[in-house]
DRENDO-1510 file (C-alpha; in Angstrom, 1 decimal, always signed):
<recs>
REC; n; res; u; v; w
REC; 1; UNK; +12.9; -33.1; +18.1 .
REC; 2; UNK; +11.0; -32.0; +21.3 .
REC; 3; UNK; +7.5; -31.8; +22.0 .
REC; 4; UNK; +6.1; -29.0; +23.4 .
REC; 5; UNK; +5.9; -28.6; +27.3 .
REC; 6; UNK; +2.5; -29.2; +28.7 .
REC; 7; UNK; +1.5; -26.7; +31.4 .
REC; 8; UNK; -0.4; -27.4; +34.3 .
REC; 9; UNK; -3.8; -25.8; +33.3 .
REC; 10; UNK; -4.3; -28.3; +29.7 .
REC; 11; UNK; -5.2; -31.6; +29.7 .
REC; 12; UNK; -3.0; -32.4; +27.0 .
REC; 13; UNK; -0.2; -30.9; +24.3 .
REC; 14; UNK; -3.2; -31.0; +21.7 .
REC; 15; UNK; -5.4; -28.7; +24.2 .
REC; 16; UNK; -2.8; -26.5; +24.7 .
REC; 17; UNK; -1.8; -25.7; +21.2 .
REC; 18; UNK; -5.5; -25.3; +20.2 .
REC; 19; UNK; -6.2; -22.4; +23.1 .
REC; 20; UNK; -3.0; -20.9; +21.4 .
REC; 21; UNK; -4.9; -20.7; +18.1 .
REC; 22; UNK; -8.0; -19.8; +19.9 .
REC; 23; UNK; -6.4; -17.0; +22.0 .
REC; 24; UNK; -4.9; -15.4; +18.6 .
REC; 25; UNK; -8.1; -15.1; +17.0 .
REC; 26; UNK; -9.3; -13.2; +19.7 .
REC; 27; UNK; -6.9; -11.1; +19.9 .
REC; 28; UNK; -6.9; -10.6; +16.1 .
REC; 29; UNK; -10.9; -9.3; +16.5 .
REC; 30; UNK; -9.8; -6.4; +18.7 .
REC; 31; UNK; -7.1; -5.8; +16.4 .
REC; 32; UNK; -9.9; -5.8; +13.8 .
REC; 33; UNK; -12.2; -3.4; +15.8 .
REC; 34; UNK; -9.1; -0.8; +16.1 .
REC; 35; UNK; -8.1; -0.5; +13.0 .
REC; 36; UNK; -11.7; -0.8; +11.6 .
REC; 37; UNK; -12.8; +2.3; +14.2 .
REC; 38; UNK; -9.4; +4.1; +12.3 .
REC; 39; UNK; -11.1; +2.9; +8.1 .
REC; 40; UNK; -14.7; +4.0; +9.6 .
REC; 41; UNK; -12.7; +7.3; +10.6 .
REC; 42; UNK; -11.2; +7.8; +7.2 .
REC; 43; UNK; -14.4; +6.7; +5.2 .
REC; 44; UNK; -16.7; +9.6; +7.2 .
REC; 45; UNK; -14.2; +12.3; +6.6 .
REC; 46; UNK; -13.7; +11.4; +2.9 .
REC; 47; UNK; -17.2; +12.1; +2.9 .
REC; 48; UNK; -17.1; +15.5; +4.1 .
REC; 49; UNK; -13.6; +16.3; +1.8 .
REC; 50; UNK; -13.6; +14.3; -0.9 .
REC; 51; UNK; -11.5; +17.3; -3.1 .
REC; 52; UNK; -9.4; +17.3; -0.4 .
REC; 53; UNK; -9.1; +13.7; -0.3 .
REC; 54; UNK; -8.8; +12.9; -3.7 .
REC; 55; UNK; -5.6; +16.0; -4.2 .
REC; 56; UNK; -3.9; +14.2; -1.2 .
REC; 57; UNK; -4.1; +11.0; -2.7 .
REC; 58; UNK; -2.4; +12.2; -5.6 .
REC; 59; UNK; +0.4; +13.2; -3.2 .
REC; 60; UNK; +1.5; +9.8; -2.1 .
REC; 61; UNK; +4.2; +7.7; -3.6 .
REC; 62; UNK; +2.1; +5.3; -5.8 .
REC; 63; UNK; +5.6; +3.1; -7.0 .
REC; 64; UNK; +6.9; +2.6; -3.0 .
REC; 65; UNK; +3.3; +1.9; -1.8 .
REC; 66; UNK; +2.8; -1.0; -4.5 .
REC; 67; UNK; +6.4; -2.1; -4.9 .
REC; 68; UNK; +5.7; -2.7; -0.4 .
REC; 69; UNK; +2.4; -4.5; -1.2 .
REC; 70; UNK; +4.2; -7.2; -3.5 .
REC; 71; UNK; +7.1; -7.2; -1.0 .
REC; 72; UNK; +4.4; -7.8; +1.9 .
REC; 73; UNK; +2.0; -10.5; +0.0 .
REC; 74; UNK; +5.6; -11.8; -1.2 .
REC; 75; UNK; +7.0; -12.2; +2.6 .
REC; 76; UNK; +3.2; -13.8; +3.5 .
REC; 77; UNK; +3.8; -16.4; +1.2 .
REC; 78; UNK; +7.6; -17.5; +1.9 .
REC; 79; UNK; +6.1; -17.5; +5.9 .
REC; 80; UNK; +3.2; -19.7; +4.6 .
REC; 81; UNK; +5.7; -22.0; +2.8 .
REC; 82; UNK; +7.6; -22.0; +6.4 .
REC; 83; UNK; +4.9; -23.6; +8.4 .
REC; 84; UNK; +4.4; -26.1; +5.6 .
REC; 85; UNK; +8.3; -27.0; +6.2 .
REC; 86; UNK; +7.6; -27.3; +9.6 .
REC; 87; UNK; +4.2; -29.4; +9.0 .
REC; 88; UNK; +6.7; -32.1; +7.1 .
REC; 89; UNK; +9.2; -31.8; +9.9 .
REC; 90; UNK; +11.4; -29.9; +8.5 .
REC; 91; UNK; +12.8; -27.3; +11.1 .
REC; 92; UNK; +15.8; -26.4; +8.7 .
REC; 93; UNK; +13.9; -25.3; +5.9 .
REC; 94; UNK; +11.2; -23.3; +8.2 .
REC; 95; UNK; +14.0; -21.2; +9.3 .
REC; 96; UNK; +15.4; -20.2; +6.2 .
REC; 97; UNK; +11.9; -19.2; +5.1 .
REC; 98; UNK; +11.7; -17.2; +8.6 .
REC; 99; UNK; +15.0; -15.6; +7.3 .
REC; 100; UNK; +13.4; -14.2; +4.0 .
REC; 101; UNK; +10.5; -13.3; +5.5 .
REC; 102; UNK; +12.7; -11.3; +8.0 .
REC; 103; UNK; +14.3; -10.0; +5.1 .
REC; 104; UNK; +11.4; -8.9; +3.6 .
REC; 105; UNK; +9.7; -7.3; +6.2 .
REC; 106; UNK; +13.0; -5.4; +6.9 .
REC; 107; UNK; +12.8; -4.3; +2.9 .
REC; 108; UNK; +9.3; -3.0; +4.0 .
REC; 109; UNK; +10.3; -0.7; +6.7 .
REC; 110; UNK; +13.3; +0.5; +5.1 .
REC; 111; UNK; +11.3; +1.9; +1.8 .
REC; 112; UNK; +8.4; +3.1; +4.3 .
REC; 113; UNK; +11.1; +4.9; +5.7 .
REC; 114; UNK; +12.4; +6.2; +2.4 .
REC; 115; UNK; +8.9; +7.3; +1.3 .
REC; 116; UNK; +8.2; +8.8; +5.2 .
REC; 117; UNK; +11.0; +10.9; +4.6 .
REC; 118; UNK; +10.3; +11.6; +1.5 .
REC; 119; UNK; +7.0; +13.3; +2.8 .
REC; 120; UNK; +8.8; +15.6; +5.0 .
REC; 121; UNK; +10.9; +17.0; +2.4 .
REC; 122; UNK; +7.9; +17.6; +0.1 .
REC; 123; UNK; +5.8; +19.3; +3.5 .
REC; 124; UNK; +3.6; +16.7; +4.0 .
REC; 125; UNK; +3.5; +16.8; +7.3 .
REC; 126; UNK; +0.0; +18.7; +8.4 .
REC; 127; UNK; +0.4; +21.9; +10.1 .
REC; 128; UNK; +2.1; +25.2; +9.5 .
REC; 129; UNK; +4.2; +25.1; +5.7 .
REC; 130; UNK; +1.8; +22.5; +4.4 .
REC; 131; UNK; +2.3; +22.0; +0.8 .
REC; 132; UNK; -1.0; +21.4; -0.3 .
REC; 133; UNK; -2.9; +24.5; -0.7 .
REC; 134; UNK; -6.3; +25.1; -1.9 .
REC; 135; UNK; -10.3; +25.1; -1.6 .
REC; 136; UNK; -10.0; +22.1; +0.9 .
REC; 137; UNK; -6.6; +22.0; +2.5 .
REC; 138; UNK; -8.0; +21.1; +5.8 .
REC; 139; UNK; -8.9; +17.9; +4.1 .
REC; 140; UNK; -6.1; +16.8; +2.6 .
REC; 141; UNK; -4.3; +17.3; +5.7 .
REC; 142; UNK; -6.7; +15.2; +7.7 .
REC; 143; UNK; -5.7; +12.7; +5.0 .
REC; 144; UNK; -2.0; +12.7; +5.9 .
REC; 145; UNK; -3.0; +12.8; +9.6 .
REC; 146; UNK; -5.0; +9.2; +8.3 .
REC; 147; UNK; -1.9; +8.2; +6.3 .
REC; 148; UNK; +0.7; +8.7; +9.2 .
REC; 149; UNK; -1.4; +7.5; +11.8 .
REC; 150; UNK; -2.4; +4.3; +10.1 .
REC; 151; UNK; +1.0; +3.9; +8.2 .
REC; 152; UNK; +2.7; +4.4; +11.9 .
REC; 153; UNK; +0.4; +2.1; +13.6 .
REC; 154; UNK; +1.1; -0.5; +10.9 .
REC; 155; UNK; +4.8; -0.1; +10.7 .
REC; 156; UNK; +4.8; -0.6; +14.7 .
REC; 157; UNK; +2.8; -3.9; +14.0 .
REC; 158; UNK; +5.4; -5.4; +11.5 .
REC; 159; UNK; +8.1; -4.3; +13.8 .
REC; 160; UNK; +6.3; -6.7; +16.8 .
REC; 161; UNK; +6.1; -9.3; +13.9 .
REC; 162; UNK; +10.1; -9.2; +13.0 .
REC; 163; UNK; +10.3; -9.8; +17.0 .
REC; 164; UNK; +8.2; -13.0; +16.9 .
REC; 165; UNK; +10.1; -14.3; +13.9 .
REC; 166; UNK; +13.4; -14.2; +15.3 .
REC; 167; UNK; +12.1; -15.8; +18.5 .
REC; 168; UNK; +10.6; -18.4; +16.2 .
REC; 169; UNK; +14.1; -19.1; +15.2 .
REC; 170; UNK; +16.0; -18.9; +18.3 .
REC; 171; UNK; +13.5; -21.8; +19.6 .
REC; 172; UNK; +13.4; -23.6; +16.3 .
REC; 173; UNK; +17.5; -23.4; +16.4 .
REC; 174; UNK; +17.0; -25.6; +19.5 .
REC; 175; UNK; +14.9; -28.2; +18.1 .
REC; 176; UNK; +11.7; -26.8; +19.5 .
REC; 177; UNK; +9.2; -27.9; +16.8 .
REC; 178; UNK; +8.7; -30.7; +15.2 .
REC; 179; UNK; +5.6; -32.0; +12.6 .
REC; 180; UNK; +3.2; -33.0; +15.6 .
REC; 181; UNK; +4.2; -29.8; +17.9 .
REC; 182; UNK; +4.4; -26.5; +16.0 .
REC; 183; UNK; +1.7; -24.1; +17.9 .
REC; 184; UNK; +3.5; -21.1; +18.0 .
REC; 185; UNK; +4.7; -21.3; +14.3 .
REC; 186; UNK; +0.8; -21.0; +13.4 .
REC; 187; UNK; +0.1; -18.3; +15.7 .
REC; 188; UNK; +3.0; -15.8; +14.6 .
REC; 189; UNK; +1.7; -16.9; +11.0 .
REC; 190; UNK; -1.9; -15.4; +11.8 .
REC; 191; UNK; -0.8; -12.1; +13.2 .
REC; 192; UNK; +1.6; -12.0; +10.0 .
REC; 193; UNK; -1.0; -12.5; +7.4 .
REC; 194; UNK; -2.9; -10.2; +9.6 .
REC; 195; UNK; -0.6; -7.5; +9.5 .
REC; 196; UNK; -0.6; -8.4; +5.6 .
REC; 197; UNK; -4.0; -7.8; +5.2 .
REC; 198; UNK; -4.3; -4.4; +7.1 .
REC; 199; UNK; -2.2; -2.9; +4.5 .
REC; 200; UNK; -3.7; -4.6; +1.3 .
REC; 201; UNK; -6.8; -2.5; +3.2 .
REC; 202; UNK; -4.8; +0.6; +3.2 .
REC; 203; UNK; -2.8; +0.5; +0.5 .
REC; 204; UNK; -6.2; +1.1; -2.0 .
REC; 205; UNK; -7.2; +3.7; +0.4 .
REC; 206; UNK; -4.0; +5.8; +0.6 .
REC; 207; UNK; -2.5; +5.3; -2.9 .
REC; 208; UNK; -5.5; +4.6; -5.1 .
REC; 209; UNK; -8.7; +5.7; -3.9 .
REC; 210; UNK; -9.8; +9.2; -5.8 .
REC; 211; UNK; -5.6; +9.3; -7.7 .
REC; 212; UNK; -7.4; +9.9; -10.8 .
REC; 213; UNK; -8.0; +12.6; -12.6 .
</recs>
């Protein structure tokens, strides 16, 4: 099994896979301070339409929004079991856990897409023909604008995720990690548990917040 190549700029293959780490953390704060600027956007108007946030809500596909979360925290889990192949040397096994992963974040799109269309059937979509009428339909369709938006946004971020789990395969395929050199397995795991935890943030706030009743 290789070790990893040691650029110019580190001292060592140690230094190098710790700036990794360190760079990903950074870049997950600003990926915290986007979407927490588009939450802090959805928690001020809620405040000023909460009948028109709470009809909306009941609006959304509650079974494909929680059937996604258990795929999601399912798919964070086989990735987690991955790196702790890889952390025993095991490249073989990581892979196949990459694979279901894969799988599952595939099964994730493709019901998002179901439940996306789904929402343009039933006029959804904010604008003229809007299905919701009503004291406050301005603010249930400022909640769909929220729910496409952020949904959208999220959907984009898994699809950079699938990317960075096949490259993890093509490079593990070639014997490119091993138990003492497996960097870049750690940092796709981040953003993938990051991506995980954006949308057990927004899954409450589209599917569950103000349902009742």
């Amino acid at each position: 099994m290789s070790e990893a190549h040691v650029h110019f700029q580190y001292d060592s293959a140690a230094h190098q896979e710790a700036t990794a780490l360190d760079g990903m953390w950074l870049f997950l704060a600003t990926e915290v301070l986007f979407f927490g600027a588009l939450f802090l956007t959805w928690l001020v108007s809620r405040h000023f339409h909460p009948q028109g946030f709470a009809e909306a809500a009941r609006h959304t596909e509650l079974l494909i929004g929680s059937i996604n979360t258990a795929v999601l925290v399912t798919s964070s889990f086989v990735f987690s079991c991955g790196l702790g192949f890889i952390e025993r040397g095991d490249a073989r096994s990581m892979i196949r856990a990459c694979f279901v992963t894969a799988l599952l974040g595939l099964a994730f799109i493709t019901l998002k897409g179901v439940e996306w269309t789904k929402d343009f059937s039933d006029h959804l979509v904010p604008g003229p023909g809007f299905a919701i009428a009503g004291a406050d339909s301005g603010g249930a369709q400022i909640f769909f604008c929220f729910y496409f938006v952020a949904t959208v946004l999220h959907a984009v971020h898994m699809l950079v995720g699938l990317g960075l789990i096949a490259w993890l395969v093509q490079r593990a395929r070639r014997g490119a990690f091993s138990a003492a050199s497996h960097a870049p397995v750690e940092v796709v795991g981040l953003y993938w548990s990051f991506v995980d935890v954006v949308w057990l943030v927004l899954y409450p706030l589209i599917y569950l917040v103000g349902r009742p009743g």
